[in-house]
C-alpha positions in Angstrom: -50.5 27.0 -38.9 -48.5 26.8 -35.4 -48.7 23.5 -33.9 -47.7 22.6 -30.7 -46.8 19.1 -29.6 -47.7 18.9 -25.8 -46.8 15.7 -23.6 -48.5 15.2 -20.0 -46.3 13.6 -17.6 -46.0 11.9 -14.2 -43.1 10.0 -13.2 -42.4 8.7 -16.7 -39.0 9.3 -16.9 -38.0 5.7 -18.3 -40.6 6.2 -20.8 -39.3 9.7 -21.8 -35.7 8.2 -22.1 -37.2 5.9 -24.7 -39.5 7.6 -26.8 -38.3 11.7 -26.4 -35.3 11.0 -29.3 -37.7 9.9 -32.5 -40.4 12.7 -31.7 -36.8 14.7 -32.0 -36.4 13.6 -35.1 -39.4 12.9 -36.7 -41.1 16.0 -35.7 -38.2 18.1 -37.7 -39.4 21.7 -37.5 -43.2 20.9 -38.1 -44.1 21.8 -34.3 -42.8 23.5 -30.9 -42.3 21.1 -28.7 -43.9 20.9 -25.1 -43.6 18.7 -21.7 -46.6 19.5 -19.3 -45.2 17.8 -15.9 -47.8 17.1 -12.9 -45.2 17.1 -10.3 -42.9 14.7 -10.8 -40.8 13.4 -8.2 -38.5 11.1 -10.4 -36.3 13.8 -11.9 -38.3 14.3 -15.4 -37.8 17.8 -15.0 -34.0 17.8 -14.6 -33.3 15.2 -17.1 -35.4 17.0 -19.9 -33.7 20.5 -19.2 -30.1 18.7 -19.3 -30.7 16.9 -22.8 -33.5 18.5 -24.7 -33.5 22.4 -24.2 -35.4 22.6 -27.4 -38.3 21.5 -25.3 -40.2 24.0 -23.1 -41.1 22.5 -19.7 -44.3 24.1 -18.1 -44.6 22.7 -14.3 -47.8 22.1 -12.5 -48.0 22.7 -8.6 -49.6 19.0 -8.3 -50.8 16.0 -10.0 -54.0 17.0 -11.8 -54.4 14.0 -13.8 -54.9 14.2 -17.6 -58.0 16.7 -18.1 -56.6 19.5 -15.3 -53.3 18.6 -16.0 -53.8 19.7 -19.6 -56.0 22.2 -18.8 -53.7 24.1 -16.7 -50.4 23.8 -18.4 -52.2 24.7 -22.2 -52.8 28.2 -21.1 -49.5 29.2 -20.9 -48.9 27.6 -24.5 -49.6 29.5 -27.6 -51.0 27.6 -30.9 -53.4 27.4 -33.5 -53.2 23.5 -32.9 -52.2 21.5 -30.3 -51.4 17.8 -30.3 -51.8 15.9 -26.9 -49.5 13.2 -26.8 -48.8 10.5 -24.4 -45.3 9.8 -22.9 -45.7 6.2 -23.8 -45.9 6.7 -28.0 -43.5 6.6 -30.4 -44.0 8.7 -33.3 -43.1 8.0 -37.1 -41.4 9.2 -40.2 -43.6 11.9 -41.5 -46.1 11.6 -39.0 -46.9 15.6 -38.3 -47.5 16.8 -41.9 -51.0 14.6 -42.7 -52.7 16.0 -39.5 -51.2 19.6 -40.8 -53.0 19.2 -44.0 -55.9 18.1 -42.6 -56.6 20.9 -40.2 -55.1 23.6 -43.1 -57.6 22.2 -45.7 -60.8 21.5 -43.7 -61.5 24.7 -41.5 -65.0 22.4 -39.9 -61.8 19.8 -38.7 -61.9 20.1 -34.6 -60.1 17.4 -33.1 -58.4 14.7 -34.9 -56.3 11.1 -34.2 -53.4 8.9 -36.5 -53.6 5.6 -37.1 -52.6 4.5 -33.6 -51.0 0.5 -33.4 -49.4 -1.1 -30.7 -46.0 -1.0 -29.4 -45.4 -4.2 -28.0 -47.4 -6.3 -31.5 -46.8 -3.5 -34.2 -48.6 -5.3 -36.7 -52.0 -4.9 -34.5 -54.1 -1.8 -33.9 -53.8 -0.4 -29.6 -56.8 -0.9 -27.6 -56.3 3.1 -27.1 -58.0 4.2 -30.7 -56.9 2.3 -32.8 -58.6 3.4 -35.8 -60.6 6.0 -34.6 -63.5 5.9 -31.7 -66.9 5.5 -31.7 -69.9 4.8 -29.1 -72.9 2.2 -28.3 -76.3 3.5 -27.7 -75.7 2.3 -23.9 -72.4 4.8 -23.7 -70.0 1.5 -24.3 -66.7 3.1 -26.3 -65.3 0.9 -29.2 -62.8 1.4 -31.8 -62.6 0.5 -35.3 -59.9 -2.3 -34.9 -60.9 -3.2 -31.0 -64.0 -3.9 -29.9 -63.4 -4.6 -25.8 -60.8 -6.7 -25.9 -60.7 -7.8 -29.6 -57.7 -6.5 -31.1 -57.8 -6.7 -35.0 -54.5 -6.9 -36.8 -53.9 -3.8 -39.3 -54.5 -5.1 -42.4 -54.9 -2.0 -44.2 -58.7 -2.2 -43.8 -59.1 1.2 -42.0 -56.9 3.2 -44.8 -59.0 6.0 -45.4 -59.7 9.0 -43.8 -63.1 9.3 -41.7 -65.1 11.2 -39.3 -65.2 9.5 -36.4 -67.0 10.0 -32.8 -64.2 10.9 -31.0 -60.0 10.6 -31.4 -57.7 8.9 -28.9 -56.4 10.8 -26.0 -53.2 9.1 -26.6 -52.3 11.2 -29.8 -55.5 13.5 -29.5 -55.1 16.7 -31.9 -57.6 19.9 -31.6 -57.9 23.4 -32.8 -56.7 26.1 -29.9 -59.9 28.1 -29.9 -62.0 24.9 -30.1 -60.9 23.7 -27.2 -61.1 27.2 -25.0 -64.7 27.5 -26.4 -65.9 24.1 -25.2 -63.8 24.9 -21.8 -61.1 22.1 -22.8 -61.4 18.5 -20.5 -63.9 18.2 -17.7 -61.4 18.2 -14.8 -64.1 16.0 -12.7 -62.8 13.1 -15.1 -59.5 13.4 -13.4 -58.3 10.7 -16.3 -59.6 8.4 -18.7 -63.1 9.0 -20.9 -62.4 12.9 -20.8 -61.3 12.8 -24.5 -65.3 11.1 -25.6 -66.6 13.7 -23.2 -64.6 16.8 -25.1 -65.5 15.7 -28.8 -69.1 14.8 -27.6 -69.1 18.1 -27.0 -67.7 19.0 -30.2 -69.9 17.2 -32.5 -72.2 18.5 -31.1 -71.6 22.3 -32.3 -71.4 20.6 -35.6 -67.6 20.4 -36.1 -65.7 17.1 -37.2 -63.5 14.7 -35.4 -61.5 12.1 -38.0 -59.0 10.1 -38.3 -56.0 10.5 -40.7 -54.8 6.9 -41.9 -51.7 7.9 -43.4 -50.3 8.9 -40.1 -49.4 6.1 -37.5 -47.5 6.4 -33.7 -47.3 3.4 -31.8 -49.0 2.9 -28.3 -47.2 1.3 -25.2 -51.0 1.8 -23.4 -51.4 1.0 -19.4 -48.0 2.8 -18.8 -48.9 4.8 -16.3 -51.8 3.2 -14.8 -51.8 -1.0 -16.0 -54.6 -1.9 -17.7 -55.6 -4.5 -15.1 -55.6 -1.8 -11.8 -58.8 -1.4 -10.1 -58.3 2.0 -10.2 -58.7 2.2 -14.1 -61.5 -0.1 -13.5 -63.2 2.8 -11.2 -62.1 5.7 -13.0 -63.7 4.0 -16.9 -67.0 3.0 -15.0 -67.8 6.0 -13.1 -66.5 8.6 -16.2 -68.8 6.4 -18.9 -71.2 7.5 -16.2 -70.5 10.8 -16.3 -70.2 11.1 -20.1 -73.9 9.6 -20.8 -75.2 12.0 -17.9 -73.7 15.2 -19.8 -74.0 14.7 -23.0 -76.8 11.5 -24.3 -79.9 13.8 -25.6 -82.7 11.1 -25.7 -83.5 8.4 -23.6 -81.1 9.2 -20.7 -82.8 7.0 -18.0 -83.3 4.4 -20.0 -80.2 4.0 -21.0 -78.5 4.5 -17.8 -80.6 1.8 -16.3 -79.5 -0.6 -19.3 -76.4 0.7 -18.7 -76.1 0.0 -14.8 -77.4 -3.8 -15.1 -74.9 -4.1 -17.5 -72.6 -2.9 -15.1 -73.7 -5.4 -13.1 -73.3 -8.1 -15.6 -69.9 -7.6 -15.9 -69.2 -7.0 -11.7 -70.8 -10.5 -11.3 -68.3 -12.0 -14.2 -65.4 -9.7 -11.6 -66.7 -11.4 -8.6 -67.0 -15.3 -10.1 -63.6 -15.0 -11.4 -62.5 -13.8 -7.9 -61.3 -10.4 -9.3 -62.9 -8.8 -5.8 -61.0 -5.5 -6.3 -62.6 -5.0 -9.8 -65.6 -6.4 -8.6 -65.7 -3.1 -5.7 -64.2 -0.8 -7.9 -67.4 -0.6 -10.3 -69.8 -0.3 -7.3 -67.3 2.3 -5.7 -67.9 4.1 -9.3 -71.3 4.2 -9.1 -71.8 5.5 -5.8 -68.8 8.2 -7.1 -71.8 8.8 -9.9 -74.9 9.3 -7.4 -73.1 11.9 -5.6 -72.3 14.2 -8.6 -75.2 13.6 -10.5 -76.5 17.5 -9.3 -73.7 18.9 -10.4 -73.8 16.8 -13.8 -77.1 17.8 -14.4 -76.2 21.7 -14.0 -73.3 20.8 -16.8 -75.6 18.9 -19.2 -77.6 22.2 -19.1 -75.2 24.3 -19.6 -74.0 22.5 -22.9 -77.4 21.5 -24.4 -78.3 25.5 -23.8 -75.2 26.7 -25.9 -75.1 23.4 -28.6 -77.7 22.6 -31.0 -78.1 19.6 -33.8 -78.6 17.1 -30.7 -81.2 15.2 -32.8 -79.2 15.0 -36.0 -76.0 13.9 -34.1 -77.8 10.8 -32.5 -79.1 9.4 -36.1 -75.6 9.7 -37.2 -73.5 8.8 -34.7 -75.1 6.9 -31.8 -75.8 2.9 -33.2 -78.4 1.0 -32.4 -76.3 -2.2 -31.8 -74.8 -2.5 -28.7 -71.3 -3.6 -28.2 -70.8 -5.1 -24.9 -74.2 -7.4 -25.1 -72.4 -8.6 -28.3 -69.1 -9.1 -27.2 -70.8 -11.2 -23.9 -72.8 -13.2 -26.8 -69.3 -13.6 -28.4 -68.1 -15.8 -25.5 -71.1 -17.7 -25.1 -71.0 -19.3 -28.0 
């Protein structure tokens, strides 16, 4: 099997100064090695070409973001696998050869994600997967290990491999021909939620996402947009949006009228803790989502036309408990 390892990256040279050296290492000769740059202006480029000619660099003309960015600079890369990984993870000992076996012995294996902790606590899982992802019946994502904001500290309680709803676009792993079928990330995402969108689709055509326990990389997260920016704000709120729009099979109003006054729940907590930016940001995202909501409606077509087992994936994946209602009553009490 031919793996690549693929990085996206946009200004991160302090980040690739930190973390390049132990994916050196610990990748041995498991994988080709890849950066994707979206036009850097910090010298990347140059400082990868001076110190790590074992590393192909494939430029894009612009900053396309995560989903075009990838989709772009993959074509000219040729794999049976590829991992996506972000510029802000470290990777481990041994961390290539579980995912290998996985995707060698289990041919209905799509997309896949390690054990993925934090960089800063590394005894904790990272908001970004942790343990593998999974969805609300309102479209809310959650991890095992982090639910919102509630980090859980690794205490060996996820150990075991699982199918999961959809991997971590921080160390996000998936089959070549998988990803050209489903026409890889939906470049309307830009960045952020395209990953849930892509193995939506996947399950979907009844293949498997998991997670592999026994591999771990640790997560800086928010490295190259912070956590608290508005802009993430805008860009989570409007893709969940999109994401229930293309791909929820039953129910769709309903839930994205739950949905929206949930929304609104949480742009009133924004605006009584005097977080005004937030507060605009999720109104800016929804009237982002009225205007493409033709053209999300041609795409949900499209992939309901050419996917089937809708009805068996919602029994199995999409849980009747919702997520955000309970984390609000968490606080409450």
């Amino acid at each position: 099997m031919k793996l690549a390892v693929v990085i996206i990256n946009w200004n991160g040279l302090k980040l690739l100064k930190k973390f390049l050296d132990p994916l050196i290492i610990y990748t041995n000769n498991d994988a080709e090695l890849y950066i994707i740059d979206n036009n850097s202006t910090d010298k990347s480029v140059d400082y990868i070409s001076s110190n790590y000619p074992m590393i192909s660099i494939i430029k894009n003309k612009e900053n396309y973001g995560y989903a075009k960015g990838y989709n772009e600079g993959l074509k000219e890369i040729n794999a049976d696998v590829f991992c996506l990984l972000n510029n802000d993870v470290e990777v481990t000992e041994n961390w290539l050869k579980p995912l290998i076996k996985e995707f060698l012995l289990n041919a209905n294996t799509a997309a896949a994600q390690p054990k993925i902790l934090n960089y800063n606590n590394k005894a904790y899982f990272d908001y970004a997967g942790a343990a593998g992802g999974f969805i609300d019946s309102l479209g809310f994502p959650y991890c095992d290990g982090r639910v919102h904001n509630i980090i859980e500290k690794d205490n060996d309680q996820y150990n075991f491999n699982k199918e999961i709803f959809w991997a971590s676009g921080a160390c996000f792993f998936i089959r070549k021909d998988i990803f050209n079928s489903l026409n890889g990330f939906d470049e309307s995402f830009f960045s952020h939620m395209e990953e849930i969108d892509l193995c939506w689709r996947i399950l979907k055509q009844n293949s498997k996402v998991r997670y592999i326990h026994n591999s771990t990389v640790y997560h800086v997260g928010g490295a190259t947009l912070e956590y608290d920016n508005p802009r993430k704000t805008f860009l989570n709120f409007r893709n969940s949006l999109f994401t229930i729009t293309k791909n929820r099979d039953k129910n769709l109003l309903i839930t994205l009228v739950f949905k929206m006054i949930i929304d609104g729940l949480i742009g009133i907590y924004y605006l009584v803790n005097f977080k005004f930016l937030h507060f605009f940001a999720i109104i800016k995202a929804h009237f982002a989502f009225y205007l493409k909501i033709p053209e999300l409606i041609k795409k949900r077509q499209k992939t309901n036309s050419n996917l089937n087992n809708l009805s068996n994936l919602n029994k199995t994946f999409l849980l009747s408990k919702y997520i955000k209602l309970k984390y609000f009553k968490f606080f409450s009490n």
